[in-house]
N, CA, C and O atoms as CSV, one atom per row, in Angstrom:
chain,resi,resn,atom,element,x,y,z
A,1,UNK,N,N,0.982,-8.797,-11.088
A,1,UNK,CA,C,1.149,-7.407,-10.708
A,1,UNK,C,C,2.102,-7.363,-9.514
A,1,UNK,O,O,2.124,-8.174,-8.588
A,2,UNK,N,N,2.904,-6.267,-9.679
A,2,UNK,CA,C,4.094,-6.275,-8.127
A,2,UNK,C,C,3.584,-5.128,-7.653
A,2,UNK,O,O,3.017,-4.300,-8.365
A,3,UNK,N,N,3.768,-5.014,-6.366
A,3,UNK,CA,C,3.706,-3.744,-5.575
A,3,UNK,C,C,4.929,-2.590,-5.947
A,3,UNK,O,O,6.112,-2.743,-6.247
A,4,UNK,N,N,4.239,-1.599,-5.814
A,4,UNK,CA,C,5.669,-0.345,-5.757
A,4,UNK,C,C,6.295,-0.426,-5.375
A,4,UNK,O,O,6.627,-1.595,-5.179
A,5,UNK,N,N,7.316,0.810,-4.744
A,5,UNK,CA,C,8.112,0.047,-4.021
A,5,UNK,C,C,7.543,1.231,-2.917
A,5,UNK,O,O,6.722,2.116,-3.158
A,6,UNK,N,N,8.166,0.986,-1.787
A,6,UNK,CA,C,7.542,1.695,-0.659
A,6,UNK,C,C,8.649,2.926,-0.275
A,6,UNK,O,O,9.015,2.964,0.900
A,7,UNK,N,N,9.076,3.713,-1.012
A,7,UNK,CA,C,9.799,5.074,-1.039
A,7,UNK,C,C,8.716,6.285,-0.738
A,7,UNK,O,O,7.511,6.495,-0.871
A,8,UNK,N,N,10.422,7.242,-0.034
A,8,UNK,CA,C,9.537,8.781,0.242
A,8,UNK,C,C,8.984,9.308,-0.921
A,8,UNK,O,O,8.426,10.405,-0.874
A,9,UNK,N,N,9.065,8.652,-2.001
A,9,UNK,CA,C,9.188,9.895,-3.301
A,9,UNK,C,C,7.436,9.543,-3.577
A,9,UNK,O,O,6.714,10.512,-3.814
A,10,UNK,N,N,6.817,8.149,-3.533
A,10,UNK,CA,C,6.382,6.914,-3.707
A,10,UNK,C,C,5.109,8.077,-2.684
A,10,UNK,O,O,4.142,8.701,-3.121
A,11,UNK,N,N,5.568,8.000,-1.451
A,11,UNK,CA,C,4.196,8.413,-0.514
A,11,UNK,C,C,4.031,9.882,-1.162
A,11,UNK,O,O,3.056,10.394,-1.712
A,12,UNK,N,N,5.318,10.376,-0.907
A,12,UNK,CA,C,4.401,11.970,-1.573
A,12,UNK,C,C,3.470,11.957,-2.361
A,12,UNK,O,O,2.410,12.575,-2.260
A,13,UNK,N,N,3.947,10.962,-3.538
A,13,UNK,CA,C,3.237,11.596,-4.359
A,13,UNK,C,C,2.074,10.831,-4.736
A,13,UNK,O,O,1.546,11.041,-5.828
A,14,UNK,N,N,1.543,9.810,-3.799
A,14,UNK,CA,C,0.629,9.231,-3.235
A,14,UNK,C,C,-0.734,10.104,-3.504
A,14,UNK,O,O,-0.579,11.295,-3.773
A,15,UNK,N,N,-2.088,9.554,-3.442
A,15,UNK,CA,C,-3.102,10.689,-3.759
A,15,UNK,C,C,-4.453,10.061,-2.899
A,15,UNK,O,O,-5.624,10.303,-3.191
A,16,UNK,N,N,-3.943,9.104,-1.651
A,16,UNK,CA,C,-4.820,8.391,-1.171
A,16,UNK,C,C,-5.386,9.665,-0.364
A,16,UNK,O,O,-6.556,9.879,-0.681
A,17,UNK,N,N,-4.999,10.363,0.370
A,17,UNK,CA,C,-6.076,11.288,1.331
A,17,UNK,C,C,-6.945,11.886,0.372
A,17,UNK,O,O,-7.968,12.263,0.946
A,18,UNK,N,N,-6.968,12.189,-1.142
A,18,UNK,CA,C,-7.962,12.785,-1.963
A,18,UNK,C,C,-9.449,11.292,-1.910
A,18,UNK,O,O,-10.631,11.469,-2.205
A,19,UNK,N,N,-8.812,9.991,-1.453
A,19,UNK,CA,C,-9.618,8.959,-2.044
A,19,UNK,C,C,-11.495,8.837,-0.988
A,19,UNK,O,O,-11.693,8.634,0.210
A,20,UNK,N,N,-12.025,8.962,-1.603
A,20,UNK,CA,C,-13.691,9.241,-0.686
A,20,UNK,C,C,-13.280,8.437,0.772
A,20,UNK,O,O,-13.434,8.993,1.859
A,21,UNK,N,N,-12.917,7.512,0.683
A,21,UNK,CA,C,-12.982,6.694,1.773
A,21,UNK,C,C,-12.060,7.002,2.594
A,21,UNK,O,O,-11.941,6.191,3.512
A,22,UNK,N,N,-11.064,8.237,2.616
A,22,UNK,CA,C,-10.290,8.267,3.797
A,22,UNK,C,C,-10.599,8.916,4.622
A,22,UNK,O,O,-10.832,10.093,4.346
A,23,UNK,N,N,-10.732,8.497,5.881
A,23,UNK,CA,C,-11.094,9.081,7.171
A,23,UNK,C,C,-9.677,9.468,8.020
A,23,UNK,O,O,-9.817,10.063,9.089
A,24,UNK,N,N,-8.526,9.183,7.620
A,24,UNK,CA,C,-7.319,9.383,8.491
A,24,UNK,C,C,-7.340,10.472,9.204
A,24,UNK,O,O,-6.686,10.260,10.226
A,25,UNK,N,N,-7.934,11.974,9.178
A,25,UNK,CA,C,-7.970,12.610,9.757
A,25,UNK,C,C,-8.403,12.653,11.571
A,25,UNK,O,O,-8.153,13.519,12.410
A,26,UNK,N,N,-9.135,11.339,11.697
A,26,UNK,CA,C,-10.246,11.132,12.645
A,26,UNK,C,C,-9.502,9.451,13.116
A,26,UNK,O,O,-10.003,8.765,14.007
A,27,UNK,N,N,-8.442,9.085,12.438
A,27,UNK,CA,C,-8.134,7.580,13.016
A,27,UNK,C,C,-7.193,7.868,14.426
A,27,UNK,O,O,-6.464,8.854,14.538
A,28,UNK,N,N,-7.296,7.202,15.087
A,28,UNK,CA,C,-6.480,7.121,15.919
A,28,UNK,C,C,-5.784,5.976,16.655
A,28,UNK,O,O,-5.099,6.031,17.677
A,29,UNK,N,N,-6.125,4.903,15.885
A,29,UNK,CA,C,-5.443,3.687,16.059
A,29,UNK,C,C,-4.248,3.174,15.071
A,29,UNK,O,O,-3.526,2.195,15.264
A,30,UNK,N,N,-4.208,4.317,13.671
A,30,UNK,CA,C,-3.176,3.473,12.565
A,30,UNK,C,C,-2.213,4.679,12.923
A,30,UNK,O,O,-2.431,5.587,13.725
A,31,UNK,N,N,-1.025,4.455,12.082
A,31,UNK,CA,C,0.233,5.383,12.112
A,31,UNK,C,C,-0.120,6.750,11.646
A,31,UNK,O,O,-1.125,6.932,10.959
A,32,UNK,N,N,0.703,7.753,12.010
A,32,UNK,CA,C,0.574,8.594,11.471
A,32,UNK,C,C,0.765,9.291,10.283
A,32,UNK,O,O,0.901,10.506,10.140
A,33,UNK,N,N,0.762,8.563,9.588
A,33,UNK,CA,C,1.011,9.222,7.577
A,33,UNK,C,C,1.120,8.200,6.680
A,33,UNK,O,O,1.943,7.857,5.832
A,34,UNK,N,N,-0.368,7.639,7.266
A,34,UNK,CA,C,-0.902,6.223,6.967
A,34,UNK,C,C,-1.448,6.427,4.981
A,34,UNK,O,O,-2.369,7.077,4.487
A,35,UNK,N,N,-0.333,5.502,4.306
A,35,UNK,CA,C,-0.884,6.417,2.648
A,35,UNK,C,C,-0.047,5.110,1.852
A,35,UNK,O,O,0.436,4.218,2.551
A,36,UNK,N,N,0.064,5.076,0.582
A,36,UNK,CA,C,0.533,4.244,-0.043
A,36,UNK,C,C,0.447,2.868,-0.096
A,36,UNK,O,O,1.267,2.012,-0.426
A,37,UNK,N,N,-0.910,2.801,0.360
A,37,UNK,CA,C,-1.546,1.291,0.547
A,37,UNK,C,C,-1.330,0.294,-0.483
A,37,UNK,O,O,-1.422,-0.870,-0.093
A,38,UNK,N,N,-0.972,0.547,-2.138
A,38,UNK,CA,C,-0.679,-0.074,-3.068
A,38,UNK,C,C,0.962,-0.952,-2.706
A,38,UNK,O,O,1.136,-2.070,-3.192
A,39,UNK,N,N,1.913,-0.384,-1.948
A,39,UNK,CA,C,3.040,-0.506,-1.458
A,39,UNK,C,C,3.179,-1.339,0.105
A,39,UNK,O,O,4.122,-1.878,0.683
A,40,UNK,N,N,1.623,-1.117,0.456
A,40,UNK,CA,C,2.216,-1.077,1.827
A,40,UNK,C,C,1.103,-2.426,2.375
A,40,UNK,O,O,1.314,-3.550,1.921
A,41,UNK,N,N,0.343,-2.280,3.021
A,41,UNK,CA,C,-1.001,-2.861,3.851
A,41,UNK,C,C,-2.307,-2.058,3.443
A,41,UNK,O,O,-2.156,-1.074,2.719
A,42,UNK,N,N,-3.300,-2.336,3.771
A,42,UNK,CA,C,-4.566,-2.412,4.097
A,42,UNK,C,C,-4.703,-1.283,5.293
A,42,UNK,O,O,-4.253,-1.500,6.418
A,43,UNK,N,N,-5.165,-0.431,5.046
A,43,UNK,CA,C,-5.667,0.830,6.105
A,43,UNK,C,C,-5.856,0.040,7.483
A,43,UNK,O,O,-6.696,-0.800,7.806
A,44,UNK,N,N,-4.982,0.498,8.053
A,44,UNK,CA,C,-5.248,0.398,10.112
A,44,UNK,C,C,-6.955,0.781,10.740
A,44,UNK,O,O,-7.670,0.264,11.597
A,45,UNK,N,N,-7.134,2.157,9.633
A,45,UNK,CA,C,-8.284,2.763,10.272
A,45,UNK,C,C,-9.538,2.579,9.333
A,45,UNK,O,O,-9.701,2.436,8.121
A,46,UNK,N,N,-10.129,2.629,10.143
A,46,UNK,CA,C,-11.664,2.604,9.544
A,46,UNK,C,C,-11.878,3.770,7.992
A,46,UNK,O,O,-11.536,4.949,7.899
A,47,UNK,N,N,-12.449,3.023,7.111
A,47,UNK,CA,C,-12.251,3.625,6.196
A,47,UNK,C,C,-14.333,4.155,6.098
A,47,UNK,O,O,-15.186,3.679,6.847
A,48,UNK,N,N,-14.554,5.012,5.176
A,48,UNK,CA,C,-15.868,5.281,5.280
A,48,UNK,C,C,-16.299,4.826,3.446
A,48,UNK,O,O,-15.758,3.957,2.761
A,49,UNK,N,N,-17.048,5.447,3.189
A,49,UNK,CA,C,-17.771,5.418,1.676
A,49,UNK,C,C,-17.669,6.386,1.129
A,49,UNK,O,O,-17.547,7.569,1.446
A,50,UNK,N,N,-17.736,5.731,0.079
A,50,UNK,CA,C,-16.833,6.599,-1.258
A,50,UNK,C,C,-16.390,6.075,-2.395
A,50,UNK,O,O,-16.456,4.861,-2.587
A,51,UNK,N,N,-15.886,6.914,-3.287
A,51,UNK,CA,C,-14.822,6.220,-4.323
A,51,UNK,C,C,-13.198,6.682,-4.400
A,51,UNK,O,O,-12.822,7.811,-4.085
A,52,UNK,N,N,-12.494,5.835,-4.774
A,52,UNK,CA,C,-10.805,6.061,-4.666
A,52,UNK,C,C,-10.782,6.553,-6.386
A,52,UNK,O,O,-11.486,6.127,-7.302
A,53,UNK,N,N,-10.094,7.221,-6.403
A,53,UNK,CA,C,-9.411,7.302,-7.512
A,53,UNK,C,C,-7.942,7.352,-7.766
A,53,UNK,O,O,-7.208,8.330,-7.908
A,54,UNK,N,N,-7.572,5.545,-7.802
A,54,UNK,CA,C,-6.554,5.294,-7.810
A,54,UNK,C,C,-5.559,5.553,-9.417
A,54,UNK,O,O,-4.406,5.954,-9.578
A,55,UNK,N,N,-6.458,5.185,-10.254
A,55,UNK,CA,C,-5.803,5.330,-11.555
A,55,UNK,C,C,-5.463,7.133,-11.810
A,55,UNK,O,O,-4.791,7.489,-12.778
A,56,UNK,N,N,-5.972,8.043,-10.904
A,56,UNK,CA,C,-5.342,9.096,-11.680
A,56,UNK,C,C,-3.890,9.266,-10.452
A,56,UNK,O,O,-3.085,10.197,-10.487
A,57,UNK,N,N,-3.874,8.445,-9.733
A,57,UNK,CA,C,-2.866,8.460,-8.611
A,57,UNK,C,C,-1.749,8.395,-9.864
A,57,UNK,O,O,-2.163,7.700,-10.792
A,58,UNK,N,N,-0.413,8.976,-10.084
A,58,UNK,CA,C,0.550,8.749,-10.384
A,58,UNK,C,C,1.834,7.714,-10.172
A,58,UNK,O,O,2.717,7.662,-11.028
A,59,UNK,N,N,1.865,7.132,-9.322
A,59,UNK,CA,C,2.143,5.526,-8.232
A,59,UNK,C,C,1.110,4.475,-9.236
A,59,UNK,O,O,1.404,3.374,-9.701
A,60,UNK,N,N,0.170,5.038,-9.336
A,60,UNK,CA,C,-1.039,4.051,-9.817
A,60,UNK,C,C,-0.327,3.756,-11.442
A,60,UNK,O,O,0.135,2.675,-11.805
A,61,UNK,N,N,-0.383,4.920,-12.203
A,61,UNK,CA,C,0.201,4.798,-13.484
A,61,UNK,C,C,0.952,4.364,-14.001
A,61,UNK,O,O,0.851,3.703,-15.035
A,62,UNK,N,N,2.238,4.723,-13.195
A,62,UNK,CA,C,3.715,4.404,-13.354
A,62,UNK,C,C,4.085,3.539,-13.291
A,62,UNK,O,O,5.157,3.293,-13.845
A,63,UNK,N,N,3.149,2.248,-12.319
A,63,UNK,CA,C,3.349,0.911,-12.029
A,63,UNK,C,C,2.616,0.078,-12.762
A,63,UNK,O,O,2.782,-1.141,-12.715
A,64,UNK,N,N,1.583,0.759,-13.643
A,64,UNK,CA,C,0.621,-0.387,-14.243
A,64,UNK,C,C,0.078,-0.994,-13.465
A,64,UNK,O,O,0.227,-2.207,-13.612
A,65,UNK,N,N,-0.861,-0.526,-12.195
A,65,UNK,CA,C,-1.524,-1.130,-11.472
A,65,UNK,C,C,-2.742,-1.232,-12.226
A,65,UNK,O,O,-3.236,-0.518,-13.099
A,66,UNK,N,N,-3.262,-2.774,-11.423
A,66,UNK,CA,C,-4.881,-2.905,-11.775
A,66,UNK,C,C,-5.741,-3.095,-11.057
A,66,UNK,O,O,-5.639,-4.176,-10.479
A,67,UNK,N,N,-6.813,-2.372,-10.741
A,67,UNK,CA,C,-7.768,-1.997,-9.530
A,67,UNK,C,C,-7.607,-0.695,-8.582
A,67,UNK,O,O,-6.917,0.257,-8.946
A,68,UNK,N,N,-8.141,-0.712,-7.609
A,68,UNK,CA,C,-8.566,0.217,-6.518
A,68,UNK,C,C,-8.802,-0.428,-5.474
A,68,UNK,O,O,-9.007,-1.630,-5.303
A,69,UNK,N,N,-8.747,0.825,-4.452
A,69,UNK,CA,C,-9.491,0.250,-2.970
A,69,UNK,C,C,-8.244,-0.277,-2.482
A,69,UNK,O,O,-8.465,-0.956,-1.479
A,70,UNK,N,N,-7.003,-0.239,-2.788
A,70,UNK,CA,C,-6.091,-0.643,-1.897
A,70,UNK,C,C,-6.223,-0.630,-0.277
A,70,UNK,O,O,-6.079,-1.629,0.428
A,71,UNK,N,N,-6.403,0.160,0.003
A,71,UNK,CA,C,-6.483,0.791,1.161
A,71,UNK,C,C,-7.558,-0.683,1.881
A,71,UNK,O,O,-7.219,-1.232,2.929
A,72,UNK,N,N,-8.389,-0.967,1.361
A,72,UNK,CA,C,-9.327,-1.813,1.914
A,72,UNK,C,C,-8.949,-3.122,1.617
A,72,UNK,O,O,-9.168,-4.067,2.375
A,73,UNK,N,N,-8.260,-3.231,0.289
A,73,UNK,CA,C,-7.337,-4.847,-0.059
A,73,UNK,C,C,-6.549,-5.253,0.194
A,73,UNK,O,O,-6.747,-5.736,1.309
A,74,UNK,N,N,-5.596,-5.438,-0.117
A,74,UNK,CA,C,-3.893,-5.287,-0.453
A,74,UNK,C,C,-3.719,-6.162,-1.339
A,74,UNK,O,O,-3.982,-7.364,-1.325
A,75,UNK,N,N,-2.998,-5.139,-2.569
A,75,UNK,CA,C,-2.659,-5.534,-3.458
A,75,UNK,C,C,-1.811,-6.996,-3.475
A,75,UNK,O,O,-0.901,-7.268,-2.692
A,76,UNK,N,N,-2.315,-7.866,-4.542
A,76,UNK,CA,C,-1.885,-9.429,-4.857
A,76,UNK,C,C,-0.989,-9.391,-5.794
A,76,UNK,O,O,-1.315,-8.942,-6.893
A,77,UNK,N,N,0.484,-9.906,-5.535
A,77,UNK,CA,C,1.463,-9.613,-6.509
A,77,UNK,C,C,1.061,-11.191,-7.099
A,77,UNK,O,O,0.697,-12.217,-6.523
A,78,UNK,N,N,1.272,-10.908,-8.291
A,78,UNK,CA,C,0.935,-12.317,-9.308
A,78,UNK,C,C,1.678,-11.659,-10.899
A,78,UNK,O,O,2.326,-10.630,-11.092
A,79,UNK,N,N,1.239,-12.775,-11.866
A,79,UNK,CA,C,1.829,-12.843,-12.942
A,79,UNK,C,C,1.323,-11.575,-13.903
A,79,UNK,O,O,2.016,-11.228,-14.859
A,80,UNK,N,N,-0.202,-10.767,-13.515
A,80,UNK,CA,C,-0.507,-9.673,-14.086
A,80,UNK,C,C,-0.145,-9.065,-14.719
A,80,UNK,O,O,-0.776,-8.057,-15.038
């Protein structure tokens, strides 16, 4: 599996602040428009409980990603 690529078009249309676990509103240690974790890193900020719903993310689709929880992983580029 490869990562996205990390474009403006890429974060817009990103769907991580819908995902249960984002608290970004309340972080104050990660960047400010902290999103596209499939592309990018592992959330700066404390994430809470919940579920992601990465597969209806459009980023998610388009790339043939497999899994969730980016935000808490970071995605493993391999032969996938």
């Amino acid at each position: 599996m490869k990562k996205p690529e990390d474009t403006r078009e890429n974060l817009d249309r990103c769907l991580c602040k819908e995902c249960g676990l984002y608290l970004g509103r309340a972080c104050s240690n990660g960047p400010k428009e902290e999103k596209l974790y499939c592309a990018r890193t592992v959330s700066e900020c404390k994430m809470g409980q919940g579920v992601c719903f990465c597969p209806g993310c459009p980023v998610h689709k388009e790339n043939n990603l497999v899994g969730a929880v980016f935000c808490l992983k970071e995605i493993e580029e391999g032969s996938n």
